[in-house]
Backbone as CSV, one residue per row, in Angstrom:
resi,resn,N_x,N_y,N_z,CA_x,CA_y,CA_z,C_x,C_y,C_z
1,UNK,40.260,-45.196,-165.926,39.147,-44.386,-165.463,38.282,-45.167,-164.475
2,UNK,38.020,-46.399,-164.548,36.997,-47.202,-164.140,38.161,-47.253,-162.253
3,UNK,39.271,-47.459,-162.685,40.148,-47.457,-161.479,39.726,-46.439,-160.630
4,UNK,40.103,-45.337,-161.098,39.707,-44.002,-160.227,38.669,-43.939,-159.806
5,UNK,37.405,-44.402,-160.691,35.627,-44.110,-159.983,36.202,-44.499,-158.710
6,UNK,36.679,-46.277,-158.998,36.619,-46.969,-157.823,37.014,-46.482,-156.338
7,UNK,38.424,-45.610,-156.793,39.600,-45.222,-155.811,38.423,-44.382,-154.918
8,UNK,37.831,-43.151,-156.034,36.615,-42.090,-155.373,35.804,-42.546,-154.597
9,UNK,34.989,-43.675,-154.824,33.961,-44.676,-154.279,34.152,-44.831,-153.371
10,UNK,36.028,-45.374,-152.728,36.136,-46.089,-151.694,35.976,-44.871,-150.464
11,UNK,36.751,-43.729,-151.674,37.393,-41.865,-150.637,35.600,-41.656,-149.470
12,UNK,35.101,-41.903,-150.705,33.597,-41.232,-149.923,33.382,-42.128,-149.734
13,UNK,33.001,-43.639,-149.173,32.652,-44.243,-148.008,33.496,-44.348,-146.956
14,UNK,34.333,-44.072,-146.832,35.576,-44.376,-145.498,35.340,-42.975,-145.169
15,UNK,35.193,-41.794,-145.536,34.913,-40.220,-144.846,33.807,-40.702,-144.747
16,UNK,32.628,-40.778,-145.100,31.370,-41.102,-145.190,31.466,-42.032,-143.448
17,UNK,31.679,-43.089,-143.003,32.280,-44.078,-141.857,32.788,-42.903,-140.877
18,UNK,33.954,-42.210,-140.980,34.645,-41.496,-140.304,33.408,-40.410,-140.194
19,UNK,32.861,-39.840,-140.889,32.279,-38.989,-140.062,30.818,-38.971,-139.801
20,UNK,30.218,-40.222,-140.106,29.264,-40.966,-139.359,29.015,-41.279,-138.124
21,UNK,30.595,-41.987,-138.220,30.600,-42.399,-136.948,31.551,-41.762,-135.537
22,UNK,31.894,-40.312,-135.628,32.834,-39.981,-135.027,32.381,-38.311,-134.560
23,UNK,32.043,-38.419,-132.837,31.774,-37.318,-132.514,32.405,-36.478,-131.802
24,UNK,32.217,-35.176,-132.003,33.473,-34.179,-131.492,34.027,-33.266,-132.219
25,UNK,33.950,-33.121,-133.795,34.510,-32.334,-135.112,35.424,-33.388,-135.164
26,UNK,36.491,-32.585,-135.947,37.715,-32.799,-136.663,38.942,-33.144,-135.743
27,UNK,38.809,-32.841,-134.651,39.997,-33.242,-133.629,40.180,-35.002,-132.738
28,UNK,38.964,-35.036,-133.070,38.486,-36.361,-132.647,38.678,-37.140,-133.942
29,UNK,38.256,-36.541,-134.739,38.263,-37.734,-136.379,39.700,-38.126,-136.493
30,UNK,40.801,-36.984,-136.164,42.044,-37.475,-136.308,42.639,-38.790,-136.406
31,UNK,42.561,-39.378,-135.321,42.432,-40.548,-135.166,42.223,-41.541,-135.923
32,UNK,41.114,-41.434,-135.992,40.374,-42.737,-137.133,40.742,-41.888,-138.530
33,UNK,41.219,-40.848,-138.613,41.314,-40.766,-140.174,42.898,-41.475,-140.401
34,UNK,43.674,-41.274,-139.724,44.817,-41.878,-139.384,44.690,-43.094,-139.512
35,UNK,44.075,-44.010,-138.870,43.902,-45.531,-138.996,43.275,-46.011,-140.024
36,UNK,42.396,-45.608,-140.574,41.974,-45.578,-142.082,42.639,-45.741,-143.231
37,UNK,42.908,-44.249,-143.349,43.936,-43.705,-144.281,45.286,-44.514,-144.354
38,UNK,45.993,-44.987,-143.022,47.494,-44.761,-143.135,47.461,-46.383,-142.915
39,UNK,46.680,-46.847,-141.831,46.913,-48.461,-141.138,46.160,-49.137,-142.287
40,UNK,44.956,-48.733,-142.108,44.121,-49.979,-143.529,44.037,-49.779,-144.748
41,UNK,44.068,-48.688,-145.114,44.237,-48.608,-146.964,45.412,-48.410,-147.371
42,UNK,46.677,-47.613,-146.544,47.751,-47.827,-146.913,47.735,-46.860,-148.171
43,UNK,46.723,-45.409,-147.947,47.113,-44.725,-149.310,47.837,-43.473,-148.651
44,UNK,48.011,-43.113,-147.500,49.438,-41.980,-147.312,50.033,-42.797,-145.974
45,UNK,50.891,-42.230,-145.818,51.822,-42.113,-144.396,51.880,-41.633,-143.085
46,UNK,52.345,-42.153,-142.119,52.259,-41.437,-141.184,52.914,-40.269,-141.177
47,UNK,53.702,-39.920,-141.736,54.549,-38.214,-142.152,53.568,-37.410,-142.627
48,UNK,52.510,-37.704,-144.065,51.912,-37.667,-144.637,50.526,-37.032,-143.760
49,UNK,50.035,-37.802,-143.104,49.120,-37.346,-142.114,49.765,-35.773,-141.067
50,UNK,50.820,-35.686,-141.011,51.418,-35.004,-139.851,51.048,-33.881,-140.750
51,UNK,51.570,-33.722,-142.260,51.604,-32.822,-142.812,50.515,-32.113,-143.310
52,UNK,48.811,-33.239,-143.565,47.993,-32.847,-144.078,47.615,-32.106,-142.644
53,UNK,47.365,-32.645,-141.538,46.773,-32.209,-140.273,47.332,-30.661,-140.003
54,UNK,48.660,-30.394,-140.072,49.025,-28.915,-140.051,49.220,-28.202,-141.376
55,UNK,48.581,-28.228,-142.669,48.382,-27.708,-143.469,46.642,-27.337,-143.240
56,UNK,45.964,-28.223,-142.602,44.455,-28.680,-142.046,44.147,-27.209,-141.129
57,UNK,44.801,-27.543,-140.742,45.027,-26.653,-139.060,45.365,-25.044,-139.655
58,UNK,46.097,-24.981,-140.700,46.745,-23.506,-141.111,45.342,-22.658,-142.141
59,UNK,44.690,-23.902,-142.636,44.029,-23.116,-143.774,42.130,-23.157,-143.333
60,UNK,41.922,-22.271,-143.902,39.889,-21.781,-143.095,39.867,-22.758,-143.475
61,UNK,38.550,-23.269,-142.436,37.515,-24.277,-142.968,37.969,-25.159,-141.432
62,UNK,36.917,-26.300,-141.171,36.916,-27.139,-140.498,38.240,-28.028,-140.055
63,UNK,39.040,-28.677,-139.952,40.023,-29.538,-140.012,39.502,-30.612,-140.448
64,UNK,38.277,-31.519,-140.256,37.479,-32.623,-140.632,37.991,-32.616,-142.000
65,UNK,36.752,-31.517,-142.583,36.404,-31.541,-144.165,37.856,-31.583,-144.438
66,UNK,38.911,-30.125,-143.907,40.492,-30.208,-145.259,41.326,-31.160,-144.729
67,UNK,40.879,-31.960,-144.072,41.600,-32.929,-144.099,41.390,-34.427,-144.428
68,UNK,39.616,-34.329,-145.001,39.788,-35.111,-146.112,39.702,-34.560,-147.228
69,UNK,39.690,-33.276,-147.855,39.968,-32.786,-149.048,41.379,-33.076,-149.279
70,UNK,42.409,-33.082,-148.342,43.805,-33.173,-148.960,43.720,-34.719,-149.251
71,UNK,43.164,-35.490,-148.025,43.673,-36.929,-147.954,43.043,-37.483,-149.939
72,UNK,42.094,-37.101,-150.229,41.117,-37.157,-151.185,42.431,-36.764,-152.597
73,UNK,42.441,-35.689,-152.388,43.539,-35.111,-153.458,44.807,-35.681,-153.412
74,UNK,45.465,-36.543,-152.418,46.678,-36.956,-152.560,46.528,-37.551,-153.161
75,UNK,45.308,-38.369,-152.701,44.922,-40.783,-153.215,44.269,-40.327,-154.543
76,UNK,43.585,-39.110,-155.300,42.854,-39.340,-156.499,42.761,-37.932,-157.511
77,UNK,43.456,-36.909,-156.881,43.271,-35.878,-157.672,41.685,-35.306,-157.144
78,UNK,41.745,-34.639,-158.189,40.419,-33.610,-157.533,39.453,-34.495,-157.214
79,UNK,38.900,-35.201,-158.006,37.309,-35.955,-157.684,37.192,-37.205,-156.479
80,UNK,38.657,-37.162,-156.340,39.493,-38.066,-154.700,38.929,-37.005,-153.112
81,UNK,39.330,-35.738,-153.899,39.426,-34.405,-153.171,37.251,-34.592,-152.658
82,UNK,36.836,-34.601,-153.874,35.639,-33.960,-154.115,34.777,-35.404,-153.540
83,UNK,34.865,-36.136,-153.257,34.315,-37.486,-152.735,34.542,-38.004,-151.506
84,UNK,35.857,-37.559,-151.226,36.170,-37.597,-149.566,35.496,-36.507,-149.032
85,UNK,35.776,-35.517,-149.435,34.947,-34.432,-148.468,33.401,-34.581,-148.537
86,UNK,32.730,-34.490,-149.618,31.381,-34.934,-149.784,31.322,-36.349,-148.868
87,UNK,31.796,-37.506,-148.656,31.289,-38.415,-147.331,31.933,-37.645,-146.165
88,UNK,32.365,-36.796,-145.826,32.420,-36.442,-144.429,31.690,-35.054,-144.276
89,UNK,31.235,-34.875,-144.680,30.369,-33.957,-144.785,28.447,-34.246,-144.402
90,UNK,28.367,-34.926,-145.448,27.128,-35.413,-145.509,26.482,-36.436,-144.489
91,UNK,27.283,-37.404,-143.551,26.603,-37.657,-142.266,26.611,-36.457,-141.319
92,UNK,27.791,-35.851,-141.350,27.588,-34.493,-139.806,26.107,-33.476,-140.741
93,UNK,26.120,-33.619,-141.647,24.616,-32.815,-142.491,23.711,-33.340,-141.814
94,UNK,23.358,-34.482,-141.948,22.612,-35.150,-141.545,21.926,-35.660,-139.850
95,UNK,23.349,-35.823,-139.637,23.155,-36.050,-137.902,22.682,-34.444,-137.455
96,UNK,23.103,-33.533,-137.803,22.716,-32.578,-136.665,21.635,-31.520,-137.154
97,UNK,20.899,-32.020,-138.722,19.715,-31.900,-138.531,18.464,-32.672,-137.879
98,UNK,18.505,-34.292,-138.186,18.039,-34.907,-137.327,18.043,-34.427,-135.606
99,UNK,19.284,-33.998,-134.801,19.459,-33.802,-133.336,19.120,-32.840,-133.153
100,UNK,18.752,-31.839,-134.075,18.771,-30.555,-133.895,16.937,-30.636,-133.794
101,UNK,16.240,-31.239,-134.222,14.436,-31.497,-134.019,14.548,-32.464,-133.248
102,UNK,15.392,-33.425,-132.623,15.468,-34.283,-131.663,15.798,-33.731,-129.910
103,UNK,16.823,-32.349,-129.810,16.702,-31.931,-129.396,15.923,-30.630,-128.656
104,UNK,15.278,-30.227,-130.018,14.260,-29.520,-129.153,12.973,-30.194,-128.774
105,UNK,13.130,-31.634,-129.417,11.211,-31.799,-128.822,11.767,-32.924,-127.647
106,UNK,12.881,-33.359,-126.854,13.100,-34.150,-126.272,14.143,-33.566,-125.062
107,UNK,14.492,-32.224,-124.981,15.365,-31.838,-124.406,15.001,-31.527,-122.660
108,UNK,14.249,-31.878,-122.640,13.776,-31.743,-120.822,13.790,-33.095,-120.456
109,UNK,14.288,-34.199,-121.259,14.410,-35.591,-120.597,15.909,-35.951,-120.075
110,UNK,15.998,-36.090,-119.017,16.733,-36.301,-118.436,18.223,-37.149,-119.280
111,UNK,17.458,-37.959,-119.810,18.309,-39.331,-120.462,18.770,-38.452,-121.321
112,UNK,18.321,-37.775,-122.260,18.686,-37.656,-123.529,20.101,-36.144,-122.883
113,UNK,19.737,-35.885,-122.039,21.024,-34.975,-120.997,22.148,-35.185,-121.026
114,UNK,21.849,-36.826,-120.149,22.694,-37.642,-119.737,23.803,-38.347,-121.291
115,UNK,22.939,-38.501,-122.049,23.546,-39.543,-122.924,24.672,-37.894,-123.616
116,UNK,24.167,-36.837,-123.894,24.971,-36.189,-124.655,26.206,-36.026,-123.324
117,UNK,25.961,-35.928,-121.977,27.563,-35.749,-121.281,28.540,-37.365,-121.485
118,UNK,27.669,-38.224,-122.041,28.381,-39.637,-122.198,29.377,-39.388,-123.376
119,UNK,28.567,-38.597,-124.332,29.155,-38.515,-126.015,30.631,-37.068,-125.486
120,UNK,30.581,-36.773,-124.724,31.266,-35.409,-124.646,32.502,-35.526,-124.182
121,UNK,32.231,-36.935,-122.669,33.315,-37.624,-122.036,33.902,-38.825,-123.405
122,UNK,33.357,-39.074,-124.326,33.914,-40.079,-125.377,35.260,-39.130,-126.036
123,UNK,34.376,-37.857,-126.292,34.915,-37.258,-127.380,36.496,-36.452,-127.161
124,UNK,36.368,-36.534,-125.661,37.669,-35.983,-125.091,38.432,-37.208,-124.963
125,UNK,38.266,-38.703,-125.120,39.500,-39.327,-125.119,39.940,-39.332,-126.313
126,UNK,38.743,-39.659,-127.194,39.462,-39.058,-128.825,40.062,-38.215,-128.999
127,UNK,40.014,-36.780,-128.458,40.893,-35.990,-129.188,42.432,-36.045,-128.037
128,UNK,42.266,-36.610,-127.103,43.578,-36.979,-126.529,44.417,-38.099,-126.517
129,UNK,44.026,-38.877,-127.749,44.323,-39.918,-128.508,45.321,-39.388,-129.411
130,UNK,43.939,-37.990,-130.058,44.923,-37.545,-131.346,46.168,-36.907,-130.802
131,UNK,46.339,-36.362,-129.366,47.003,-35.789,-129.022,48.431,-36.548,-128.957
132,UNK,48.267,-37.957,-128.068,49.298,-38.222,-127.666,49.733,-38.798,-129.605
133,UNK,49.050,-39.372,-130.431,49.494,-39.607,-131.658,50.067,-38.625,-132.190
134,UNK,49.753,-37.562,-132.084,50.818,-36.618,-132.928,51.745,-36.259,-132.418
135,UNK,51.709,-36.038,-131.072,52.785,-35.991,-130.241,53.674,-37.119,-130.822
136,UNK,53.938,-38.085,-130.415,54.757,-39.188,-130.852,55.586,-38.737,-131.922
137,UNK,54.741,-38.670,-133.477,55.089,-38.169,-134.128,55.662,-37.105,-135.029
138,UNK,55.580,-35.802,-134.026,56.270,-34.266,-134.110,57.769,-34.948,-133.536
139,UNK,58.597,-33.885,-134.445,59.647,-33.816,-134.087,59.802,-33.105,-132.706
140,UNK,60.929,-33.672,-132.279,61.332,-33.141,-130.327,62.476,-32.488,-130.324
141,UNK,62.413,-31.479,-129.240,63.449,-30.486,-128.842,63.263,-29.731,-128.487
142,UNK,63.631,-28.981,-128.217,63.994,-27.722,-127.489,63.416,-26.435,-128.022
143,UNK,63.410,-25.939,-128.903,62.234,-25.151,-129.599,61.186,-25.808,-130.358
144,UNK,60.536,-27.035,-130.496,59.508,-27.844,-130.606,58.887,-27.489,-129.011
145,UNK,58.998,-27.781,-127.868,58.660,-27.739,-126.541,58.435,-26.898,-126.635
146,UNK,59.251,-25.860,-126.844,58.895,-24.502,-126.621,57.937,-23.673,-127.135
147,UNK,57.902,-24.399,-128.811,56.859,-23.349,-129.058,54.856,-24.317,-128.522
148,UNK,55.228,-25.375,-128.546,54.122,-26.036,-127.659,53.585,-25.161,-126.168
149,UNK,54.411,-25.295,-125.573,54.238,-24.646,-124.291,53.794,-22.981,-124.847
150,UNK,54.585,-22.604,-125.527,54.091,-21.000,-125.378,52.269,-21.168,-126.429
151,UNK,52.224,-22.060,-127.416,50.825,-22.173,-128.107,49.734,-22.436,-127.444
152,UNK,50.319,-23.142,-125.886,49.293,-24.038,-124.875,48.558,-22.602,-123.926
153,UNK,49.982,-21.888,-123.453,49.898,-20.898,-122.393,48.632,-19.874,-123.361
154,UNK,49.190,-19.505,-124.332,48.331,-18.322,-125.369,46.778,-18.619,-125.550
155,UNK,46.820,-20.387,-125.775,45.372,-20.462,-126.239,44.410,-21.082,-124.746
156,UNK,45.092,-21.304,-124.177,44.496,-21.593,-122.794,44.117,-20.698,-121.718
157,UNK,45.164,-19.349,-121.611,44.896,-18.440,-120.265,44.493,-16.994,-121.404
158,UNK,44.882,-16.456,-122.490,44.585,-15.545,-122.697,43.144,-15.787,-124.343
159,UNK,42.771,-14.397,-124.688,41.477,-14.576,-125.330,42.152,-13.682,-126.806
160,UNK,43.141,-15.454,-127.079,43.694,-14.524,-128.822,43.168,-15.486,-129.922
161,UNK,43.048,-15.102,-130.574,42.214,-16.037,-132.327,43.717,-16.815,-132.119
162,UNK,43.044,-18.322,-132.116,43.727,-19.499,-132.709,44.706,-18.932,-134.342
163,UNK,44.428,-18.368,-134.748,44.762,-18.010,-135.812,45.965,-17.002,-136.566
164,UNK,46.354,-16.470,-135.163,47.529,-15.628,-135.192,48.482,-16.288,-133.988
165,UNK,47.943,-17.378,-133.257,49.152,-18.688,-132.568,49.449,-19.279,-133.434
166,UNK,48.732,-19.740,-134.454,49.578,-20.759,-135.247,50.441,-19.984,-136.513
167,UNK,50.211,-18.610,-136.839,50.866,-18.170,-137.136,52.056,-17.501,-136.583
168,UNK,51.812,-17.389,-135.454,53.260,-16.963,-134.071,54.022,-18.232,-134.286
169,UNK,53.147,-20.049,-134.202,54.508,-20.695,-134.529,54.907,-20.989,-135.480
170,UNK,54.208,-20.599,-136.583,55.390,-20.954,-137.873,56.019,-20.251,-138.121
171,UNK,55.500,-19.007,-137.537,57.211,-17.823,-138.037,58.108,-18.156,-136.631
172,UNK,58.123,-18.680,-135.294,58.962,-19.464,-134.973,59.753,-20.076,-135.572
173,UNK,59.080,-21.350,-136.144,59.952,-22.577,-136.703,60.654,-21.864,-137.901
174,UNK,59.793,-20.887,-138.442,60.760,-20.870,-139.252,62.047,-19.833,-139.393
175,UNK,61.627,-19.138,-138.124,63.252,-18.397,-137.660,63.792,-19.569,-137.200
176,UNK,63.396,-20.202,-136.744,65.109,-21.225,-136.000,65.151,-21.968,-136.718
177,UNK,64.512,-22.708,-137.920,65.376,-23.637,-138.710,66.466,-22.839,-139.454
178,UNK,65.954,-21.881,-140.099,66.554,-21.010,-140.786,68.194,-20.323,-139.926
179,UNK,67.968,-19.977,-138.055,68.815,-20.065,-137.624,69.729,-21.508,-137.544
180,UNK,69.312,-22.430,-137.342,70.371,-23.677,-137.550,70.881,-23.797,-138.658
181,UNK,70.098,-23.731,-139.677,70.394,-24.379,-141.194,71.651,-23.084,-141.607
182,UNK,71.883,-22.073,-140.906,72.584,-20.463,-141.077,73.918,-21.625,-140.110
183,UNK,73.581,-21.572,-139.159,74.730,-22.424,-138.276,75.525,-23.586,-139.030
184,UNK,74.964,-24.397,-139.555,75.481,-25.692,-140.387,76.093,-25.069,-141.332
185,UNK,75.912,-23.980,-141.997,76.586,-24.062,-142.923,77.730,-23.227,-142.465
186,UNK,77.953,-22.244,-141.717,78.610,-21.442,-140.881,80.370,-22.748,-140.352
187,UNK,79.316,-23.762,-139.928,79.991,-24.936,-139.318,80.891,-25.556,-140.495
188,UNK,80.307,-25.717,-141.488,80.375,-26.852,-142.679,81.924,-26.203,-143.585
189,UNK,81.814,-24.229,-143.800,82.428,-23.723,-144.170,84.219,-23.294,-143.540
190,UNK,83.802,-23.752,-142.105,85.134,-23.478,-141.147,86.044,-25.057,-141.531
């Protein structure tokens, strides 16, 4: 028991860090939850991450928070669950009530303008960090590309809920695995 407090302890200061210190939402945290999670504590995988991030991505809520609710629930069970999300939660609580009376009594100063297009240009190399990282790590081919390109074209030029693309590609993937895995065995049986 005394193990687990600990395990919890560590869940909510490292989300607690990650989302202290990391601006942009959940697409930007990627990253550092990745290097955290997978490089320095060594409590999931890089597969592991691929999987929480598009389970993240499929289900309501933020990607930040469910994706340290899963990371939380893998490393500790619920109160893993309930301690990671509570530290990533509770600095973005915090920061954007503080900015939020910071910005209205300071918002005609030039600087304070300037500094949020500084945080905005940060926040786009982060999330094209996370980009090329998951990239790396998605499987490649030919209907992988494809359904990328058609998710890019949909959510970029036309005005459809994120939410029925990512459901356009999993009933993709999962007609064509289902078509290959129909082929292999087709193959396997001749």
């Amino acid at each position: 028991m005394k193990q687990k407090l600990k395990l919890c302890w560590q869940l909510f200061i490292t989300f607690f860090k990650i989302g202290a210190f990391t601006f942009g939402g959940g697409y930007a945290m990627i990253s550092l939850i990745q290097k955290e999670t997978v490089e320095n504590k060594k409590w999931i995988t890089d597969d592991d991450i691929l999987e929480i991030i598009a389970i993240a991505e499929s289900t309501p809520g933020p990607i930040a928070i469910n994706s340290a609710t899963f990371v939380g629930y893998r490393t500790a069970g619920f109160f893993g669950a309930f301690c990671a999300t509570l530290g990533v939660v509770v600095p973005s609580f915090c920061i954007i009530l503080a900015i939020s009376y910071l910005l209205r009594e300071f918002n005609h100063i030039a600087v304070v303008r300037y500094a949020f297009n500084g945080i905005r240009a940060g926040v786009l190399a982060l999330v094209l960090k996370a980009l090329v990282t998951m990239y790396k790590k998605a499987p490649k081919g030919l209907v992988a590309y494809i359904i990328m390109a058609l998710a890019f074209v949909i959510t970029a030029f036309f005005d459809i809920n994120v939410l029925y693309v990512i459901i356009l590609c999993a009933v993709i993937g999962l007609v064509s695995s289902l078509v290959v895995s129909d082929r292999e065995k087709k193959g396997e049986s001749k």
